[in-house]
Backbone as CSV, one residue per row, in Angstrom:
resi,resn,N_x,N_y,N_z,CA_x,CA_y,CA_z,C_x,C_y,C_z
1,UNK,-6.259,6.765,22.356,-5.925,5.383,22.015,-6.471,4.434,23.080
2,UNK,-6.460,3.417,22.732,-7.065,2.429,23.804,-6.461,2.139,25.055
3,UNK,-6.559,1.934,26.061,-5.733,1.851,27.193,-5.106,0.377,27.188
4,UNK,-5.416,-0.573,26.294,-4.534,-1.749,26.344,-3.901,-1.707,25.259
5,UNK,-2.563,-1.627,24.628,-2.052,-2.053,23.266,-2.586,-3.144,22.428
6,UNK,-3.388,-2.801,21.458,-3.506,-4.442,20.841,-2.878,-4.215,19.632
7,UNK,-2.341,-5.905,19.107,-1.359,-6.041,18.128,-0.932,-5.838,16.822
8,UNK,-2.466,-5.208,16.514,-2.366,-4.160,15.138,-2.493,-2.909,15.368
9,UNK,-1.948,-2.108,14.182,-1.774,-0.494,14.075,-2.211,-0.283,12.376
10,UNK,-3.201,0.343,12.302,-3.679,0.709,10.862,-2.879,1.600,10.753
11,UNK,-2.269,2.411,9.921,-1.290,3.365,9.520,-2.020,4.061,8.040
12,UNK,-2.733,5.072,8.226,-3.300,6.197,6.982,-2.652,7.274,6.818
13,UNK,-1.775,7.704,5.983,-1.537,8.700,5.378,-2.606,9.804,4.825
14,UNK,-2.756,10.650,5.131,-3.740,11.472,4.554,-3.397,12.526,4.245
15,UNK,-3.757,13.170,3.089,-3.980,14.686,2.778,-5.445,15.318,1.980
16,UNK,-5.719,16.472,2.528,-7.014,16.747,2.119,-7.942,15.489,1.842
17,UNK,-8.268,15.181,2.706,-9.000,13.607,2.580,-10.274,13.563,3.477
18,UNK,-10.744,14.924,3.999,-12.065,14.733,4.740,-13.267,14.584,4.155
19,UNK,-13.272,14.527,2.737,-14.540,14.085,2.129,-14.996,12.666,2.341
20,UNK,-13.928,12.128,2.637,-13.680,10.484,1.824,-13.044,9.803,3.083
21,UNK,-12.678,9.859,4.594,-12.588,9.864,5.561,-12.530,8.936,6.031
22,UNK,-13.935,9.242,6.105,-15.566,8.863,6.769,-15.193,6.877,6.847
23,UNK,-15.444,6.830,5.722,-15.769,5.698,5.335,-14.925,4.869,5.117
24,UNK,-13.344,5.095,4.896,-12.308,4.368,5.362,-12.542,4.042,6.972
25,UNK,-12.571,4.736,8.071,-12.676,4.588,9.126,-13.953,3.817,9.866
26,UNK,-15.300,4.085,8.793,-16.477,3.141,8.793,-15.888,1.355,8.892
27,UNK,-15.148,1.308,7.347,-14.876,0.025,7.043,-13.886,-0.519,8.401
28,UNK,-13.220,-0.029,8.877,-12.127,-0.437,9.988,-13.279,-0.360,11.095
29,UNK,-13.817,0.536,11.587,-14.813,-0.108,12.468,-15.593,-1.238,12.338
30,UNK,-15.665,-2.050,11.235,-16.570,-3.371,11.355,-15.624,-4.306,11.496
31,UNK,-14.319,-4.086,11.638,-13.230,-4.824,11.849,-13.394,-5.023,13.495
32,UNK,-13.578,-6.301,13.988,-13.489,-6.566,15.181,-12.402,-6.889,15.956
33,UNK,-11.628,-7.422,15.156,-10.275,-7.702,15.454,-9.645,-6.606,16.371
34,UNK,-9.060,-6.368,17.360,-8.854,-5.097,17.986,-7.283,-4.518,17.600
35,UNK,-7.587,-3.196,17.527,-6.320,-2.697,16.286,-6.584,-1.149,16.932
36,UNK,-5.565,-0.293,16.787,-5.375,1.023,16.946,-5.090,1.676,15.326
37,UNK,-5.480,3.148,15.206,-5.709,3.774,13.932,-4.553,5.043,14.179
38,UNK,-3.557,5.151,13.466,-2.674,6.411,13.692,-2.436,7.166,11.921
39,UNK,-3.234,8.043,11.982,-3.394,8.980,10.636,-2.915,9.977,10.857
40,UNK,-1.645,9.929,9.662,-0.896,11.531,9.575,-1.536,12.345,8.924
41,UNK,-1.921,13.284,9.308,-2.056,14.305,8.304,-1.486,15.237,7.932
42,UNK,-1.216,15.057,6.563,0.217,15.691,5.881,-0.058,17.395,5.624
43,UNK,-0.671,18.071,6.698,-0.717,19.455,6.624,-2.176,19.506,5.320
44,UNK,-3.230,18.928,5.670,-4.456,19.047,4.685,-4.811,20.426,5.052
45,UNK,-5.431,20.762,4.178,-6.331,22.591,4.270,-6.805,22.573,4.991
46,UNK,-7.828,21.630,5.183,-8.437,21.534,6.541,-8.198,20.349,7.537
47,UNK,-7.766,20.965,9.018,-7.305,19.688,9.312,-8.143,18.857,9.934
48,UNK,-7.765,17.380,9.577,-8.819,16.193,9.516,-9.446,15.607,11.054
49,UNK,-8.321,16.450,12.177,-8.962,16.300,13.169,-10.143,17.014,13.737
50,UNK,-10.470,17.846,12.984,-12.196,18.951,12.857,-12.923,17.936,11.882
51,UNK,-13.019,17.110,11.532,-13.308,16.413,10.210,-14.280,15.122,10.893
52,UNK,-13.417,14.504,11.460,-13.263,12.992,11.874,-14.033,12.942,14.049
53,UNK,-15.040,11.997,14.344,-15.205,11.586,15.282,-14.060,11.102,16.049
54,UNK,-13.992,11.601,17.087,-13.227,10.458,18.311,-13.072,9.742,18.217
55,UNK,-12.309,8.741,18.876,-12.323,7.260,18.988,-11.543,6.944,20.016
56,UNK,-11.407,6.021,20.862,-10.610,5.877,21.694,-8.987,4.951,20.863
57,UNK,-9.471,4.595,19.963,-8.351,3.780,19.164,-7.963,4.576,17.984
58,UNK,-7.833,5.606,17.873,-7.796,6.708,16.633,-6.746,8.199,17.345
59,UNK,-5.779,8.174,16.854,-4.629,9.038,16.765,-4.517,9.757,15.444
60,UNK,-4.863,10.950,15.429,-4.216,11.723,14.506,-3.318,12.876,14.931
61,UNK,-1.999,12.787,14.175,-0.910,13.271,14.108,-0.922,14.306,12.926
62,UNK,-1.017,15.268,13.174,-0.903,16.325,12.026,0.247,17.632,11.927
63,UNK,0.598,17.352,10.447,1.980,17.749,10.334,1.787,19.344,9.462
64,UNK,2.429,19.881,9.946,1.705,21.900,9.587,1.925,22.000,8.246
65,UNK,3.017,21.254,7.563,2.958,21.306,5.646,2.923,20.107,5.049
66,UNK,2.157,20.613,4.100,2.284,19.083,3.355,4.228,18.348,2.636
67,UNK,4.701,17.915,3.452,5.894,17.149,3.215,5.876,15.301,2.191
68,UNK,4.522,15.427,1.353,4.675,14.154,0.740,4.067,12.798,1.695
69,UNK,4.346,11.643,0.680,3.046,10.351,1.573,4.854,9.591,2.219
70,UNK,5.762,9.793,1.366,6.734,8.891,2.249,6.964,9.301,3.660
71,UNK,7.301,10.848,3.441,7.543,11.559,5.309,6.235,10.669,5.960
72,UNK,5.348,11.100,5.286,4.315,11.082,6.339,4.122,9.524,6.759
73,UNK,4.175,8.419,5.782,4.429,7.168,6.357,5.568,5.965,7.055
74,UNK,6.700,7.309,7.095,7.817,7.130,8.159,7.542,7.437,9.638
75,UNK,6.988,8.872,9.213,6.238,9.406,10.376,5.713,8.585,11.718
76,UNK,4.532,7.972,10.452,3.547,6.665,11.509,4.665,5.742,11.879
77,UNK,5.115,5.238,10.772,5.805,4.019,11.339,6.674,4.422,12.665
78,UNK,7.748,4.944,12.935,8.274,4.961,13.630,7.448,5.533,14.842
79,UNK,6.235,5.765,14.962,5.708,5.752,16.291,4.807,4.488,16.508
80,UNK,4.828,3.547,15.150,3.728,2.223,15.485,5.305,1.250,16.288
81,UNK,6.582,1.436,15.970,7.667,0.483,16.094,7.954,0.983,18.023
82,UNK,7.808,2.588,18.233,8.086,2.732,19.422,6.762,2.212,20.750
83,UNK,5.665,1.991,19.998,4.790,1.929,20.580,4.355,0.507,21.263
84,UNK,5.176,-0.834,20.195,4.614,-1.852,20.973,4.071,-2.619,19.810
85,UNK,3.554,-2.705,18.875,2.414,-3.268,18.074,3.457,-4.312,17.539
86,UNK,2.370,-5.752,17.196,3.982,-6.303,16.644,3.356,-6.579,15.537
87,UNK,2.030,-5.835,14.554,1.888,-5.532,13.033,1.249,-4.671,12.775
88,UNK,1.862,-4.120,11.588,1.246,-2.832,10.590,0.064,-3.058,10.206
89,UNK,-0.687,-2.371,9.456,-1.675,-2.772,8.581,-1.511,-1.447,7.934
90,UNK,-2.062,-1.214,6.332,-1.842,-0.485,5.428,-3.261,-0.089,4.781
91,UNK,-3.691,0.962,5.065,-4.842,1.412,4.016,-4.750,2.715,3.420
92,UNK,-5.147,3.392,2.583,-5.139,4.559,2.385,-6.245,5.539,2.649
93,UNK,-6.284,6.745,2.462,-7.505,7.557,2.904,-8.857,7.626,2.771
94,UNK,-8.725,7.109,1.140,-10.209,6.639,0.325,-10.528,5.408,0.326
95,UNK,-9.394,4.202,1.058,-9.786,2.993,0.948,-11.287,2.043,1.379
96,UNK,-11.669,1.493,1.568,-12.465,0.700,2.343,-11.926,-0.775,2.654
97,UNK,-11.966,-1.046,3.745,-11.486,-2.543,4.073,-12.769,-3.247,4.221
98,UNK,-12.804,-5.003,4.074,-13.598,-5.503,4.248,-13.812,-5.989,6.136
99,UNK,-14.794,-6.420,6.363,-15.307,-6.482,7.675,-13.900,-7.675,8.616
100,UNK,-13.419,-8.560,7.509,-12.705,-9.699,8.133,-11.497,-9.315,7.683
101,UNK,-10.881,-7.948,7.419,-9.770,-8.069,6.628,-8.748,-8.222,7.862
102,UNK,-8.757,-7.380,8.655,-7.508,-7.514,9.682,-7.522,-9.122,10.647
103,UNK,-8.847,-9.906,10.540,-8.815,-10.822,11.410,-8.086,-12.009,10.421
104,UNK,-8.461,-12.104,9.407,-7.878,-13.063,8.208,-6.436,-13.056,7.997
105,UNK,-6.158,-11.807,8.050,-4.482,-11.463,7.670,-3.721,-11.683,8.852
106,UNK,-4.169,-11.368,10.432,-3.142,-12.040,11.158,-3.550,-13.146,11.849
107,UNK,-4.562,-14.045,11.693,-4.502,-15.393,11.651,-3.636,-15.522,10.487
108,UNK,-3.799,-15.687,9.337,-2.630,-15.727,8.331,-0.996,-15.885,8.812
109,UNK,-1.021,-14.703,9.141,0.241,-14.495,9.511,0.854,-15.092,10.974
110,UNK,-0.064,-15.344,11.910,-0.007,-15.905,13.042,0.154,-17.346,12.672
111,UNK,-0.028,-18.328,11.527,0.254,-19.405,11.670,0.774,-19.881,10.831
112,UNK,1.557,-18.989,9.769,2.771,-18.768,8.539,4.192,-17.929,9.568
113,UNK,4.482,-18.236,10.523,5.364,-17.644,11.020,6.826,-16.875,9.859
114,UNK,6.744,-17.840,9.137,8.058,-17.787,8.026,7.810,-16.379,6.667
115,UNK,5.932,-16.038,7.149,5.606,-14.960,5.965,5.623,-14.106,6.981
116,UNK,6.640,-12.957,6.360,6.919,-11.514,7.179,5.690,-10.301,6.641
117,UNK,5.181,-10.413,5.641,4.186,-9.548,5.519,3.022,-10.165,4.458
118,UNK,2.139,-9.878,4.344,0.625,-10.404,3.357,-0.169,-9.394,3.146
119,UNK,-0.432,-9.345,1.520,-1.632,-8.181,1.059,-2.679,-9.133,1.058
120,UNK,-3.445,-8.387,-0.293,-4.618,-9.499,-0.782,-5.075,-9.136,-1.682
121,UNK,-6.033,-9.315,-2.409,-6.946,-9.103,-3.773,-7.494,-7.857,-3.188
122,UNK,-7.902,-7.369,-4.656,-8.809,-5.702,-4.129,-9.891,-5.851,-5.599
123,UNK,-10.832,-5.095,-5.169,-11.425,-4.495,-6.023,-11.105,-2.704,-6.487
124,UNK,-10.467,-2.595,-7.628,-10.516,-1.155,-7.939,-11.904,-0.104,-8.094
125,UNK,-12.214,0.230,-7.533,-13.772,1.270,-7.585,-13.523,2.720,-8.221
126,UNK,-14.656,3.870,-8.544,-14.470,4.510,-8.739,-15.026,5.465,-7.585
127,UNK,-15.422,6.590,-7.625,-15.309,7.433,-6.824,-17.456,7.374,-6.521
128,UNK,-17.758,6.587,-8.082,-19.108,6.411,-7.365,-19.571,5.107,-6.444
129,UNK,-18.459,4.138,-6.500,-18.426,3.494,-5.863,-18.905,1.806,-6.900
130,UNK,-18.485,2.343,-8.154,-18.674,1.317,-8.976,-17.662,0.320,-9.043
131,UNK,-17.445,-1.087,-9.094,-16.276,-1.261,-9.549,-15.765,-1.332,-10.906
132,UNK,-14.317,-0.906,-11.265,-13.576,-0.903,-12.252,-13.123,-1.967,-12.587
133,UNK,-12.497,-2.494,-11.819,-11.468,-3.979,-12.372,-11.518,-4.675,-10.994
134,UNK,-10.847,-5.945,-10.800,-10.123,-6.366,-10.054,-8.959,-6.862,-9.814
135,UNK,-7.862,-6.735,-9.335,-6.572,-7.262,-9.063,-6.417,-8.325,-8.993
136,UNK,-5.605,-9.397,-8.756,-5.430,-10.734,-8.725,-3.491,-10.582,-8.688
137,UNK,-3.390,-9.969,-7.606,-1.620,-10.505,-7.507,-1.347,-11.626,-6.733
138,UNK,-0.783,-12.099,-7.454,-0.272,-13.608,-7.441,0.107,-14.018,-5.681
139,UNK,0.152,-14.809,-5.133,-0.298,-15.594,-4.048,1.033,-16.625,-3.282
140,UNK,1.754,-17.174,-4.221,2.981,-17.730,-3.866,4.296,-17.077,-3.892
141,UNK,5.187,-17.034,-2.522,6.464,-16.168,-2.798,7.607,-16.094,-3.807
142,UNK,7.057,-17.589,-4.572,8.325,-17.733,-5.218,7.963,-16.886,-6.654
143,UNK,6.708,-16.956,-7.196,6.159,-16.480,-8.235,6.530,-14.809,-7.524
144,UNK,5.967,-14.539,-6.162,6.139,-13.099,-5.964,7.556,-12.496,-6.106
145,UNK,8.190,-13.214,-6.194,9.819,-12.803,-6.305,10.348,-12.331,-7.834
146,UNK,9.562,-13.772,-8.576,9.934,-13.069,-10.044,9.093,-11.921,-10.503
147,UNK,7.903,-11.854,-9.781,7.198,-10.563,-10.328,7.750,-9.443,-9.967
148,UNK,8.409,-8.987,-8.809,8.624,-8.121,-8.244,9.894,-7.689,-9.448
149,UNK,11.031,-8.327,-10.132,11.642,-7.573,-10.834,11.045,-6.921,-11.921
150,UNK,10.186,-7.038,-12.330,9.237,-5.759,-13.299,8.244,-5.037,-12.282
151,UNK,7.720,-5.111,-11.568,6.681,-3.985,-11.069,6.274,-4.689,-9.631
152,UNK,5.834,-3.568,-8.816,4.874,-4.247,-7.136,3.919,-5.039,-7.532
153,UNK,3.985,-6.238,-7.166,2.987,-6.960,-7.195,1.955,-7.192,-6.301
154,UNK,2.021,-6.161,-5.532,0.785,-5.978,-4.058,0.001,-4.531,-4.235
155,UNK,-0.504,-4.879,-3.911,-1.552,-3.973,-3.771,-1.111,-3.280,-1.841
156,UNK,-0.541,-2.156,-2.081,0.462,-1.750,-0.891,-0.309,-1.532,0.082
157,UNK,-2.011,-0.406,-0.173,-3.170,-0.503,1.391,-3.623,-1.748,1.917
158,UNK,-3.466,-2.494,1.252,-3.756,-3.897,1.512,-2.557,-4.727,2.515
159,UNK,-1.598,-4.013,2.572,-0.503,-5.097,3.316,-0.820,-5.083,4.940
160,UNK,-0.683,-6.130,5.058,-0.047,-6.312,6.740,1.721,-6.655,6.934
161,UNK,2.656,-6.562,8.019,3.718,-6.334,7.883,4.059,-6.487,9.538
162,UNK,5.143,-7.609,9.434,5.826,-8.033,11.354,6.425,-6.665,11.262
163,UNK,5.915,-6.135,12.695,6.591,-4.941,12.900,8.430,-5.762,13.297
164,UNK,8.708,-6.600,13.460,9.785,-7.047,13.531,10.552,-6.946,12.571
165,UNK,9.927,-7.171,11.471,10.818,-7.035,10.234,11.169,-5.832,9.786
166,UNK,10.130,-4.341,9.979,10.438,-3.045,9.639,11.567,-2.559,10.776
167,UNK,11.307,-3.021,11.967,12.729,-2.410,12.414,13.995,-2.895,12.344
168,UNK,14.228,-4.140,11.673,15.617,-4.749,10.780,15.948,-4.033,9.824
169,UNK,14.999,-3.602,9.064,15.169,-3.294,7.725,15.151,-1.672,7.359
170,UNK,14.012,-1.105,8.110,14.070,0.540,7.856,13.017,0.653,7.249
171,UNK,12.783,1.666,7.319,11.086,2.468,6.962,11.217,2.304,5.242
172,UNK,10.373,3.841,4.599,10.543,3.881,3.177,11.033,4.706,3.074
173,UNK,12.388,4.305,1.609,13.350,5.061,0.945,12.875,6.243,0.373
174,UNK,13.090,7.656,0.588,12.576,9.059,0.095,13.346,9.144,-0.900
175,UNK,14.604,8.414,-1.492,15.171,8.464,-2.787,13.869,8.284,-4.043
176,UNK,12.823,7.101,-3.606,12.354,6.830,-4.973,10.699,7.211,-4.741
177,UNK,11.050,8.448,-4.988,9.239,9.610,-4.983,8.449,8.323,-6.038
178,UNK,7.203,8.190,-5.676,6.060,7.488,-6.181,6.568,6.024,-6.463
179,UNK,7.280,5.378,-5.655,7.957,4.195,-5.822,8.573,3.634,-4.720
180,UNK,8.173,4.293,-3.607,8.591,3.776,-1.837,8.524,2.388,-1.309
181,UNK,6.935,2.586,-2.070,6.129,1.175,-1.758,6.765,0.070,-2.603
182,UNK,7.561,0.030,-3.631,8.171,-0.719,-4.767,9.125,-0.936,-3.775
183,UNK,10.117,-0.030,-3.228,10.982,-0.907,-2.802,11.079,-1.276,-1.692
184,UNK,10.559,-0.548,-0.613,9.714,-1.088,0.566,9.837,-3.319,0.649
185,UNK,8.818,-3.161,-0.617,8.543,-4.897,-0.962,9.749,-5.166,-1.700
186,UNK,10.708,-4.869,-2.275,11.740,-5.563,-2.644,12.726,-5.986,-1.416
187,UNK,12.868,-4.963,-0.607,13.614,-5.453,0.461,13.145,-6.076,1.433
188,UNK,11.608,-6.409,1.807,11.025,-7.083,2.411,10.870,-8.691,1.580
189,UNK,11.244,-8.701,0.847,10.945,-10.019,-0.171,12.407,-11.099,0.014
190,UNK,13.298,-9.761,0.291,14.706,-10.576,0.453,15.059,-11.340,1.292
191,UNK,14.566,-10.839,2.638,14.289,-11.328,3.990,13.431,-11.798,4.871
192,UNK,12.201,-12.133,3.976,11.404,-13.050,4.482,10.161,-12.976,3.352
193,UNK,9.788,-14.275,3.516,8.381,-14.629,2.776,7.651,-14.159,2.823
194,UNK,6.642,-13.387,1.538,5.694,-12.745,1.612,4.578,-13.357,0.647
195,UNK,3.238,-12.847,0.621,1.778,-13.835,0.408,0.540,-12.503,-0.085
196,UNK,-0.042,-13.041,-0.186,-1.221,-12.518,-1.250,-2.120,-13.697,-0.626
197,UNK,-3.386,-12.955,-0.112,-4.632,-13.834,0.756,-5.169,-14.045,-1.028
198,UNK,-6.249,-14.797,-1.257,-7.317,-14.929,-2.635,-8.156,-14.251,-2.035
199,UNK,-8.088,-13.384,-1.692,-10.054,-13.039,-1.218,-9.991,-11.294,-1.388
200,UNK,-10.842,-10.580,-1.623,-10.700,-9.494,-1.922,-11.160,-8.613,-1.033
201,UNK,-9.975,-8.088,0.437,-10.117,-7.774,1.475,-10.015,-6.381,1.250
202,UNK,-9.944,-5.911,0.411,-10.229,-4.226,0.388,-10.810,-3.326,-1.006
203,UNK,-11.213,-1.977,-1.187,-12.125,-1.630,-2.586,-11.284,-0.664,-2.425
204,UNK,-10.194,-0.436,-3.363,-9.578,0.702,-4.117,-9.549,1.825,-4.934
205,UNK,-9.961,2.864,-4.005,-10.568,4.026,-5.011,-9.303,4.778,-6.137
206,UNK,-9.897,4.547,-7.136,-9.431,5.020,-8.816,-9.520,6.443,-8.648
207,UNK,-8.659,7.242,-9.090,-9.011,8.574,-10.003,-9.524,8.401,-11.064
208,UNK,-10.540,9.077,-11.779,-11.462,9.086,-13.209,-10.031,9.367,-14.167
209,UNK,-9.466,10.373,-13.604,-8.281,10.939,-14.640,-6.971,10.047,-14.635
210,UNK,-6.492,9.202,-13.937,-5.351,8.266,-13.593,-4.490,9.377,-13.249
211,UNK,-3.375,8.735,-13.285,-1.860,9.439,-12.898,-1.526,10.150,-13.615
212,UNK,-1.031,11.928,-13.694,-0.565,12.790,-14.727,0.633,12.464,-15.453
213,UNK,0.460,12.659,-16.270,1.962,12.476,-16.997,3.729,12.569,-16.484
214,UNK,3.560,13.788,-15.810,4.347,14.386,-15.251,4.852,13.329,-14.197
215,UNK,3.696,12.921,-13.377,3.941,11.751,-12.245,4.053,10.581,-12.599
216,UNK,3.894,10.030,-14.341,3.549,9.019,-14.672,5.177,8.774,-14.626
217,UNK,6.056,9.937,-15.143,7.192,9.871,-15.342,8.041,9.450,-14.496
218,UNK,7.434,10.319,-13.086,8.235,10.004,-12.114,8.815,8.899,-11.141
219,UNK,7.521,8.365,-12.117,6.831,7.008,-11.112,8.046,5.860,-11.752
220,UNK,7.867,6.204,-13.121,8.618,4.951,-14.462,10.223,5.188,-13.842
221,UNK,10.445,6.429,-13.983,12.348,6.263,-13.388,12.328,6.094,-12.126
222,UNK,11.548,6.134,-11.137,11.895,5.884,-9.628,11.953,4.140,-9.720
223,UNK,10.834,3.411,-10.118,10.941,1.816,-10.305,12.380,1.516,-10.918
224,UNK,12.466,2.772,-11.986,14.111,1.867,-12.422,15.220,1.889,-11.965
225,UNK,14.844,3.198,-11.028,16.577,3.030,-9.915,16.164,1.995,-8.661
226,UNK,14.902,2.045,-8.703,14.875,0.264,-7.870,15.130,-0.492,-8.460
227,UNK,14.845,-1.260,-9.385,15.418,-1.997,-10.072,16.818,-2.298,-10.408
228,UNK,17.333,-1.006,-11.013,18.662,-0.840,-10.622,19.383,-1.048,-9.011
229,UNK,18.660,-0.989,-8.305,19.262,-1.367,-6.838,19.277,-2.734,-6.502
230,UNK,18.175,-3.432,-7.027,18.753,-5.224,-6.808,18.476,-5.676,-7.582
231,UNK,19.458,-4.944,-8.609,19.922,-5.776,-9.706,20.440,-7.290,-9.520
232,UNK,20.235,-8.465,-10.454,20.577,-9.301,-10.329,21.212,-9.885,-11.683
233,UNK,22.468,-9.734,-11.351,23.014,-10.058,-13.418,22.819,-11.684,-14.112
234,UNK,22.648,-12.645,-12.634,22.173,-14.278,-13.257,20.435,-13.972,-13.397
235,UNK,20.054,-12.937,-13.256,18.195,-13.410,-13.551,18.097,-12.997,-14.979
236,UNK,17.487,-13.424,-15.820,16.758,-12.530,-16.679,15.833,-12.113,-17.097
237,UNK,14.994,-12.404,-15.222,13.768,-11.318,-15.279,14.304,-9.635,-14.701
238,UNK,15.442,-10.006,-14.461,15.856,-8.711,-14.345,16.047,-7.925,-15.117
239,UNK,16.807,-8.425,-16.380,16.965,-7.052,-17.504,15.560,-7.438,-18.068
240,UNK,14.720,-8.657,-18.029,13.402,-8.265,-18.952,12.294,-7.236,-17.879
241,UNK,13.132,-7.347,-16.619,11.842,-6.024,-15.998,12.608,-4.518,-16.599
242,UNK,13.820,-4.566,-16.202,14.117,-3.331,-17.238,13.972,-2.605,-18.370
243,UNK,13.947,-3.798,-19.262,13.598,-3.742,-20.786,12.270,-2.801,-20.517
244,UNK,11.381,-3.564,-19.689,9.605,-3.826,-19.618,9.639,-1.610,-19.528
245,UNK,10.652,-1.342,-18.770,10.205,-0.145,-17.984,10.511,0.891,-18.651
246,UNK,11.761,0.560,-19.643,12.441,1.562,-20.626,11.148,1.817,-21.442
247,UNK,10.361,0.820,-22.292,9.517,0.504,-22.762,8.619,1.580,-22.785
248,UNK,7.781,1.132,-21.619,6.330,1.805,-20.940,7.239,3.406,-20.965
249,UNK,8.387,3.866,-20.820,8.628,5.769,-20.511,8.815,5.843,-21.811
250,UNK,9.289,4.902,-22.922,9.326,5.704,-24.266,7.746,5.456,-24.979
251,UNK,6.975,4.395,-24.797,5.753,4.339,-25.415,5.235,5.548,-25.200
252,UNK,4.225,6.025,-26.065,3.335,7.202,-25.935,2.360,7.116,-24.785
253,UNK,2.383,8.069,-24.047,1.280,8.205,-23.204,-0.047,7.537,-23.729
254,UNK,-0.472,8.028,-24.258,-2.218,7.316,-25.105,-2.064,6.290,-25.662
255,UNK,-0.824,5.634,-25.804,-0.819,4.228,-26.046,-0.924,3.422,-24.624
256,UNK,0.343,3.460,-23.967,-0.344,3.138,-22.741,-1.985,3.226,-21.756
257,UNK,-2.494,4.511,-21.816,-3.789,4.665,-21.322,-4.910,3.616,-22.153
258,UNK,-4.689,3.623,-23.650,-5.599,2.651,-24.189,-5.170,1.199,-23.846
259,UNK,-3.855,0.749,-23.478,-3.501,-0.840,-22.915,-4.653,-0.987,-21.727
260,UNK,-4.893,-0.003,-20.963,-4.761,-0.097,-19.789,-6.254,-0.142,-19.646
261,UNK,-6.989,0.734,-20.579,-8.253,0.469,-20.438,-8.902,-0.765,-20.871
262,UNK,-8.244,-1.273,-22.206,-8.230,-2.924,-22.633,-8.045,-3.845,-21.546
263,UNK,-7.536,-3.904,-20.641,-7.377,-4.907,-19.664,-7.882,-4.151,-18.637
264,UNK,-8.872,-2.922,-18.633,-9.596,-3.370,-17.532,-10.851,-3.665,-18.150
265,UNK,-11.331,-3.525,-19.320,-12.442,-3.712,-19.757,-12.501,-5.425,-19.873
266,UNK,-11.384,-6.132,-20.262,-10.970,-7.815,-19.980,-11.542,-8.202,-18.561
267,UNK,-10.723,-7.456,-17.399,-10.696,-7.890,-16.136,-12.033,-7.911,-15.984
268,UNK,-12.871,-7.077,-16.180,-14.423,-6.936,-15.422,-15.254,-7.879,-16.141
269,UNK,-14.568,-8.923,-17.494,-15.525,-9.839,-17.531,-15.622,-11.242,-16.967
């Protein structure tokens, strides 16, 4: 790590991810902004520290079984909170960040004192590096508040986050498997203002196949016992995010997958 602390900490979760590495860690190197890199590796086959170059700002922590992305991004956190940093930054293994992403987001945040964390626009890519769609989550907290009772409205590798605020509040809930990051931002939304940059500071790699069924499932009831957790009985975007979710687990699988390809085939025009 670097011998001076500086005030960001990238935080990567990884498993079996040395194909695809590379170039997450490329994109953070054109980041000038000065930032430290701490990647768990969640017990990959091969481990990613045979994989990956040195760095003097690059920590990998590797964990002997694979225990899941929440352990492993409690993991980081609680050594980015003991360490000093006073913000997160969020990417994932296959991500790519853009060259200004970390300098944009905490100027951002450096002169929004009142916004406790900020994503941004992404481009979704595929694995050839085409893009798929693009995101566009909404930008003002108050709009982000009503979105958040039907679904995350951030794009979660994309966040930055006051390490001040994660140690008020607590890491991510292992109650809600494929839905951490959902409530993660619900309870960060309660207690301070959060933002969406317009600019599209990171490229989001897609699976060709999407999410299995099996996980699709898991994913639909974990959002609804969030949901169910801040519940609000005067909103009624609350029971219409509920409604929204009952919905999407009884619709047919291939009905959903064809919505989904319709609006990305929309988005890309």
């Amino acid at each position: 790590m670097a011998s001076q602390t500086p005030r960001i900490a990238v935080l990567i979760p990884a498993y079996n991810a040395e194909k695809v590495i590379g170039n997450t860690l490329s994109s953070l190197e054109k980041n000038k902004e000065p930032h430290d890199i701490i990647i768990i590796d969640d017990g990959s086959s091969i481990p990613l520290e045979s994989c990956v170059q040195p760095q003097d700002n690059l920590e990998i922590v590797r964990v002997p079984e694979n225990s899941g992305v929440t352990k492993a991004l409690n993991l980081g956190l609680t050594m980015i909170l003991e360490q000093g940093y006073d913000y997160l930054a969020r990417i994932d293994a296959d991500d790519v960040a853009s060259p200004d992403r970390l300098k944009m987001q905490l100027t951002f945040l450096d002169e929004h004192p009142e916004v406790g964390f900020v994503g941004s626009w992404g481009h979704f890519v595929s694995e050839e590096g085409k893009t798929v769609f693009h995101l566009h989550p909404p930008e003002d907290h108050d709009f982000i508040v009503k979105k958040l009772y039907y679904n995350n409205c951030f794009l979660h590798p994309s966040l930055m986050i006051r390490t001040s605020l994660l140690r008020n509040l607590g890491g991510y809930n292992e109650k809600y498997p494929s839905a951490e990051d959902y409530d993660i931002l619900r309870r960060l939304s309660i207690h301070s203002k959060g933002a969406n940059l317009p600019d599209y500071l990171i490229n989001y790699m897609v699976s060709p196949s999407g999410i299995s069924l099996s996980k699709r499932r898991e994913q639909l009831f974990s959002r609804l016992k969030v949901q169910w957790s801040y519940r609000n009985w005067c909103s009624i975007h609350f029971y219409l995010g509920i409604a929204k979710t009952l919905c999407l687990g009884l619709m047919p699988y291939k009905t959903v997958t064809a919505i989904k390809k319709m609006r990305k085939e929309y988005q890309k025009r």
